[in-house]
N, C-alpha and C positions, 0 to 999 in steps of 0.2 A: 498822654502822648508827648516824648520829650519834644522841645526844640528843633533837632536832626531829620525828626522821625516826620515830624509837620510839615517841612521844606522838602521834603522825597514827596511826602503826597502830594505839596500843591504842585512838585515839578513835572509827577508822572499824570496828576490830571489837568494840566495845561499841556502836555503833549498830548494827550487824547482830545481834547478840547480844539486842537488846531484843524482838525476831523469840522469842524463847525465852522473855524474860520476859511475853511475852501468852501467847504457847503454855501456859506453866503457869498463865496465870492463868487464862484462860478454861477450859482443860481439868477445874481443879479448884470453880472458882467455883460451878458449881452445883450440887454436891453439899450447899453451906449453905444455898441458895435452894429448893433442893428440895422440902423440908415447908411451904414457903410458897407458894410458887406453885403447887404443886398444891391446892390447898385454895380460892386465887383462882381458879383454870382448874376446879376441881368435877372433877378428875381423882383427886382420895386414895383412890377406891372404882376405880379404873378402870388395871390392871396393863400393858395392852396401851397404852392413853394414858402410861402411865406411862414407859415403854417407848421411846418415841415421843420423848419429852422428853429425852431421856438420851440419846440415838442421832441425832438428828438432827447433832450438832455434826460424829460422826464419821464419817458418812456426807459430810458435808461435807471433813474432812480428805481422805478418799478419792478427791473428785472436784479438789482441790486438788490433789493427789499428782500428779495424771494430766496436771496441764493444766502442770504447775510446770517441767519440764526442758524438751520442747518450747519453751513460749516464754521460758523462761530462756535457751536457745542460739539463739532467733529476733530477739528484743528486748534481750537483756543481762540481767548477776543487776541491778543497777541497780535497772530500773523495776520489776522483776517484786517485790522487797522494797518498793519505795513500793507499790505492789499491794494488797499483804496489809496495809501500816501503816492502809492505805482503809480494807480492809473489818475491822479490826479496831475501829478508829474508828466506823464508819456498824453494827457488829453490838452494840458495844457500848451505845450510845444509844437501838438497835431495840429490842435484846430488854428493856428495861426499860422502853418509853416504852407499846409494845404491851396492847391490852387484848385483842386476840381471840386464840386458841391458838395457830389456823394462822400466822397473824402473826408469834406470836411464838419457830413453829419455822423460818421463813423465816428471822429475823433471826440465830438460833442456827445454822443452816447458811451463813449468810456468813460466821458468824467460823470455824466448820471448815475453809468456804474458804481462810480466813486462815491457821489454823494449818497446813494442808495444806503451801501454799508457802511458809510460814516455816520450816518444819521442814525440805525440801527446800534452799533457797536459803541459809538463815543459814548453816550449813556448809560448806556449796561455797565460798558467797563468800570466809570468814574466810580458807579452805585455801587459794582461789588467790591473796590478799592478802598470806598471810603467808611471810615465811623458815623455810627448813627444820629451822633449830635452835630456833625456836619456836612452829613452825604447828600442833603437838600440844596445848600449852599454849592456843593463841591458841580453837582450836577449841572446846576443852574447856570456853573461855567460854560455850558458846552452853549448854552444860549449866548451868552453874552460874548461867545467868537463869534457865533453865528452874523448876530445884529454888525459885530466889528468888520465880518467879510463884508457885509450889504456894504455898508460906510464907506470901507476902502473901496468897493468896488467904483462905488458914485464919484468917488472923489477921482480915482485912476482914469474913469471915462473922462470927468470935466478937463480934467488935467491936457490930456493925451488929444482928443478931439479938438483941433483948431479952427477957426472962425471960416464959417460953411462960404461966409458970402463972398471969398477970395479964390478964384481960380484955383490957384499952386495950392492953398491952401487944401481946401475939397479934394485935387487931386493926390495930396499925403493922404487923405483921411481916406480915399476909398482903398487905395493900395499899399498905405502900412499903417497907419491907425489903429483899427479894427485887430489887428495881428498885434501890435504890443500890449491893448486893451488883454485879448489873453493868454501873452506871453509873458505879463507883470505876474501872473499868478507862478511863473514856473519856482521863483524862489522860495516862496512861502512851501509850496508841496514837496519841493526838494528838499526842504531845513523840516517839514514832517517825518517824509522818510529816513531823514538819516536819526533823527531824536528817537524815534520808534524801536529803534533796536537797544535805546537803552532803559526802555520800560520793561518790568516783568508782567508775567502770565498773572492773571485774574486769581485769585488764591480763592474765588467760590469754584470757577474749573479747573484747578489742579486738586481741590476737595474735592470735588465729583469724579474724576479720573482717579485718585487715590483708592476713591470708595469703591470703583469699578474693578480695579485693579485688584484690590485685596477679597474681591464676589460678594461686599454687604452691598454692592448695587447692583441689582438686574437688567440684564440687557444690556446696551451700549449709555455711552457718556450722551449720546443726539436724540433728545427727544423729539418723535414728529408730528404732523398732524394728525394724527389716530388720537395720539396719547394727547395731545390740546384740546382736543374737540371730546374729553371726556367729559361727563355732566359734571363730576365734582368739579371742574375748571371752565363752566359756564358760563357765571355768573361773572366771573371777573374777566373772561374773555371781553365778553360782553361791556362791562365796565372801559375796559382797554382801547377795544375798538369805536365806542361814543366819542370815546376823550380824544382819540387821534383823529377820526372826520373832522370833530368839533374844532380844533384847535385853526382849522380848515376854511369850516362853513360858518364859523364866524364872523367871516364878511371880511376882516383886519387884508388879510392877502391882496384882495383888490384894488385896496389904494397902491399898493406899492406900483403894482400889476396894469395897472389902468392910471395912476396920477394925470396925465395928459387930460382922458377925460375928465375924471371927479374935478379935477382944478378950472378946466375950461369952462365945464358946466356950472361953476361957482364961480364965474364971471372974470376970470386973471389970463392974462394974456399970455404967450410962449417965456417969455423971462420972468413973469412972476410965476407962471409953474414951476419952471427950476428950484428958483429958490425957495417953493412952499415944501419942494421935494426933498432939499437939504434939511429943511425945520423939521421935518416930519423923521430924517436918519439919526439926526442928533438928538429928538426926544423919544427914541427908540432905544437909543444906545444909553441915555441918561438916568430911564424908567428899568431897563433891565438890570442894571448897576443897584438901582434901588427892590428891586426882589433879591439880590442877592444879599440884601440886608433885614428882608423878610420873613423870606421863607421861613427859615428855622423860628423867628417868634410867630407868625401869625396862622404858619400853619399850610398845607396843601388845601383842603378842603376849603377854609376860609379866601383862600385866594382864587380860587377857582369859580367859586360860588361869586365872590367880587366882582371875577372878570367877566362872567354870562350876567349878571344884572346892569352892571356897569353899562358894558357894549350894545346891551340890549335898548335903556334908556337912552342911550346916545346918539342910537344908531336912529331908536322913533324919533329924536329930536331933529336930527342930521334928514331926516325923511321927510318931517313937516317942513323944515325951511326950506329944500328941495321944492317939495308941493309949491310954497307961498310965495318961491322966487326971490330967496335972503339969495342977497350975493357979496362978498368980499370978506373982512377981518372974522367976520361971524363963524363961515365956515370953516376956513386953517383953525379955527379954535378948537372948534368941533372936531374936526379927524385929528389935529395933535392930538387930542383928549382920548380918541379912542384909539390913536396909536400907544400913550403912554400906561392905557387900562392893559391892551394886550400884552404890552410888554410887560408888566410886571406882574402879569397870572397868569391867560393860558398858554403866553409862547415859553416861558421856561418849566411852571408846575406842569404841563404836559409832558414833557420828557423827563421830569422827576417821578412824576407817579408814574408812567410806564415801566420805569427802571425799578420800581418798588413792587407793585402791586405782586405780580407773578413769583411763585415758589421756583428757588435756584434752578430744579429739573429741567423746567421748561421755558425759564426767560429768556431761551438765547431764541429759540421758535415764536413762541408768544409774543417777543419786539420785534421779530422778523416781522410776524403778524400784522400787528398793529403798524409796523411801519409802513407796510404795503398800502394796509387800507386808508393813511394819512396821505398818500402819493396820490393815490385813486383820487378823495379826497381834493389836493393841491388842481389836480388835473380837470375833475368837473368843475371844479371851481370857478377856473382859468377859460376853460371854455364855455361857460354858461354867461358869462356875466354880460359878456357883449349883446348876445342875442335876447338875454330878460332885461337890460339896461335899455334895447334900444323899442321893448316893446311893454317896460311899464316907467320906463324914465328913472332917472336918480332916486325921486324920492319913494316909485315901487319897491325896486329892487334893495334899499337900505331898510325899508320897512318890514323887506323879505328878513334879511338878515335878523333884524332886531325880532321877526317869530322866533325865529332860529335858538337863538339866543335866549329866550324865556323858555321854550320848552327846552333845552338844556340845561338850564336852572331847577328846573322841577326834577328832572333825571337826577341830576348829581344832588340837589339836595336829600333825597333818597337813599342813593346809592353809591355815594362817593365817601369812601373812610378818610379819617384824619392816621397818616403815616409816619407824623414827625418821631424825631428820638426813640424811634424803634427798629432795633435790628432787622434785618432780612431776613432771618430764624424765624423771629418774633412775629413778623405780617403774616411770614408763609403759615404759622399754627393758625395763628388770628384769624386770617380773609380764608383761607381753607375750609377750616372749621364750620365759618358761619355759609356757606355753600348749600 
C-alpha cells in the first residue's frame, strides 16, 4: 500500500471513528449535567423521574442496535453512519434547547438512536475498509474515540459547571450549564456529518450488491434473522454474543458508572473522588493508545484471554480489600489497574473481533446482533449494580464480577479463534468450516 493510499485509509477510518467519539461523549455527558438539570426539571425529589433521565439514551442505543444491520445491508454502511452524524447533531442541540422534560427525553433518545448505529456501523465499516495486517489496529481506532469522548466529556462538565457553593453561580448552572454540557457536542457531530460525505461505500457492500446485481447472489443484498440463526452460523453467533455481554458484565462499566460510590466506599471524600475520576480517564485513554500497538503483535485471542484473567484477579483482590476495609492509595491502584487491563483487551478487541468473526453475508445483521445484546448487556449492568452493591457490599458484588470474569476465560479459552493478519475471505472459509 503506497504512501497516498495509507493517508485515504487513516482519513476515512478516523471519519468513521468520530461515530465513537460522540458515542463517548454523549454516553458520559450527562452524568455532569445531572445535578443540574434535575433541579430545572423539579425532578431532585423524584427517583423514578430520575431514572427516566438516565435511561432514555439507552433505550434509544437499543432501538438503534435493531434497526442498524438491516438497513446497513439494505442501504450501505455509507448512509446509515451519515444517519447517526444527523441525529447526533439534531439531539445534541435538542436536549439543551428543550424546556419541557418530555422534550427533552425525546431529544436524549435520538442521540441513543445515534449511538446505537454508530456503535454498530463504525466497526464494521473500518474492518471491511481495512488490510489484514492492519484492520486490528485500524478498528481499535474506533475505541480510542470512544475513551477520547468519555475524556472530553469529563473535562467539558469540570470546565462548564461553576462553583455550586455561590448563588449566581448554581443559578448559571441550573439554567444554562447543563445546556452547553450538550451543546459543546453539536460541533464535533456537525464536522462528522459533513466529513461523511466524503467517505466511500464499504467495498465488501458494493461486492455484495455487484454479486446481487449480476444473480451469482441469491436473494437480496439484507440478510436477516432466519438466515443468522442457521445452525452453520451458531456457533459463532454464540461466540459473538458472549464477547459483547462480556465486554459489559465485566464489571469495568461500573466504576465509570458509579465512581462516587466505589471511591467513597474506599474512603476519599467529594474532591478526592473527582480527581480519582480524572486518573481513572487518563489511564483509560493511555492503555487504549497502547492496544493499538498491540493488537496486531499479541493477537486478539491473547488479549482477550489477558483481559478476563487480568480483571478477574483484580477484581478478587479489589473484593478482599473491600471485605478487610483497605481504604485510600491502595484502592485508586486497584481500579486504575483494572481500568488499564480493560482498556487494552476487552474494550477495543471486542469490536475488533465482532467486526471479524461473521462472514461478509451476514455481518451487517450479526453486529446488529451482538450490538443489541451488548446494550441489554450495558443496561442490566447499570441497573443491577446498585441493588447487589447495597445487598452484598463492595467487596460481594466485585467478587461477583471477578466469577464472571473466570468463567469467561474458560469460554474463550475454548472458543475464541486467533484472527490476526487474516483476510475477511480467509476467517469466513476458516470459522465457517469449523461449524
Amino acid at each position: 500500500m503506497g504512501k497516498n493510499e495509507k493517508q485515504y485509509l487513516y482519513f476515512i477510518c478516523a471519519v468513521s471513528a468520530m461515530g465513537g467519539l460522540l458515542f463517548g461523549y454523549d454516553w458520559v455527558v450527562i452524568g455532569g449535567a445531572k445535578p443540574f438539570y434535575e433541579l430545572f426539571f423539579g425532578i431532585n425529589e423524584s427517583p423514578l423521574m430520575q431514572g427516566v433521565a438516565m435511561t432514555t439514551a439507552l433505550i434509544g442505543c437499543l432501538a438503534g442496535a435493531t434497526v442498524a444491520g438491516a438497513a446497513a445491508d439494505k442501504y450501505g454502511r455509507k448512509p446509515l453512519l451519515m444517519v447517526s452524524a444527523l441525529l447526533f447533531t439534531i439531539s445534541a442541540i435538542a436536549t439543551g434547547l428543550f424546556n419541557d422534560f418530555t422534550l427533552f427525553n425525546i431529544a436524549r433518545f435520538i442521540g441513543g438512536v445515534g449511538i446505537g448505529v454508530a456503535s454498530a456501523l463504525a466497526p464494521m465499516y473500518i474492518a471491511e475498509v481495512s488490510p489484514a495486517d492492519i484492520r486490528g489496529r485500524m478498528v481499535s481506532l474506533n475505541q480510542m474515540t470512544i475513551v477520547l469522548g468519555i475524556l472530553s466529556a469529563q473535562i467539558v462538565n469540570m470546565l462548564l459547571a461553576r462553583d455550586t457553593t455561590v448563588a449566581e453561580s448554581q443559578t448559571w448552572n441550573i439554567e444554562w450549564g447543563w445546556r452547553w454540557m450538550f451543546w459543546a457536542e453539536t460541533l464535533p457531530a456537525a464536522l462528522f456529518l459533513l466529513m461523511s460525505f466524503f467517505i466511500p461505500e464499504s467495498p465488501v457492500f458494493l461486492r455484495l450488491k455487484k454479486d446481487h446485481d449480476n444473480g451469482t447472489l441469491q436473494g437480496s443484498t439484507e440478510a436477516g434473522l432466519k438466515e443468522l440463526f442457521q445452525s452453520k452460523y451458531s456457533g459463532l453467533l454464540l461466540l459473538g454474543l458472549v464477547i459483547a455481554v462480556f465486554q459489559q458484565w465485566c464489571g469495568t462499566n461500573v466504576i465509570f458508572n458509579y465512581a462516587q460510590e466505589i471511591f467513597v466506599g474506599a474512603g476519599f471524600n467529594v474532591d478526592g473522588m473527582f480527581i480519582n475520576i480524572v486518573i481513572t480517564g487518563i489511564a483509560n485513554v493511555v492503555f487504549t493508545i497502547v492496544a493499538l500497538f498491540t493488537i496486531e503483535k499479541w493477537g486478539r485471542r491473547t488479549l482477550m484471554l489477558l483481559g478476563a484473567a487480568g480483571l478477574g484477579l483484580i477484581y478478587l483482590i479489589l473484593g478482599t480489600c473491600y471485605y478487610a476495609g483497605v481504604t485510600g492509595i491502595v484502592m485508586v491502584i486497584l481500579v486504575v489497574a483494572a481500568i488499564s487491563v480493560y482498556a487494552m483487551t476487552l474494550g477495543p478487541v471486542t469490536w475488533t473481533l465482532l467486526a471479524e468473526i461473521f462472514p461478509n453475508r451476514i455481518r451487517g445483521i450479526a453486529m446488529a446482533t451482538c450490538t443489541f445484546a451488548l446494550w441489554v448487556g450495558c443496561c442490566t449492568l447499570t441497573f443491577s449494580f446498585p441493588s447487589m452493591n447495597a445487598a452484598l457490599g463492595s467487596s460481594g458484588s466485585f467478587w461477583i464480577y471477578s466469577a464472571i470474569c473466570l468463567c469467561a476465560f474458560l469460554f474463550l479459552f475454548h472458543r475464541c479463534p486467533e484472527t490476526k493478519g487474516k483476510s475477511l475471505e480467509e476467517l469466513e472459509k476458516e470459522l465457517v468450516l469449523k461449524q
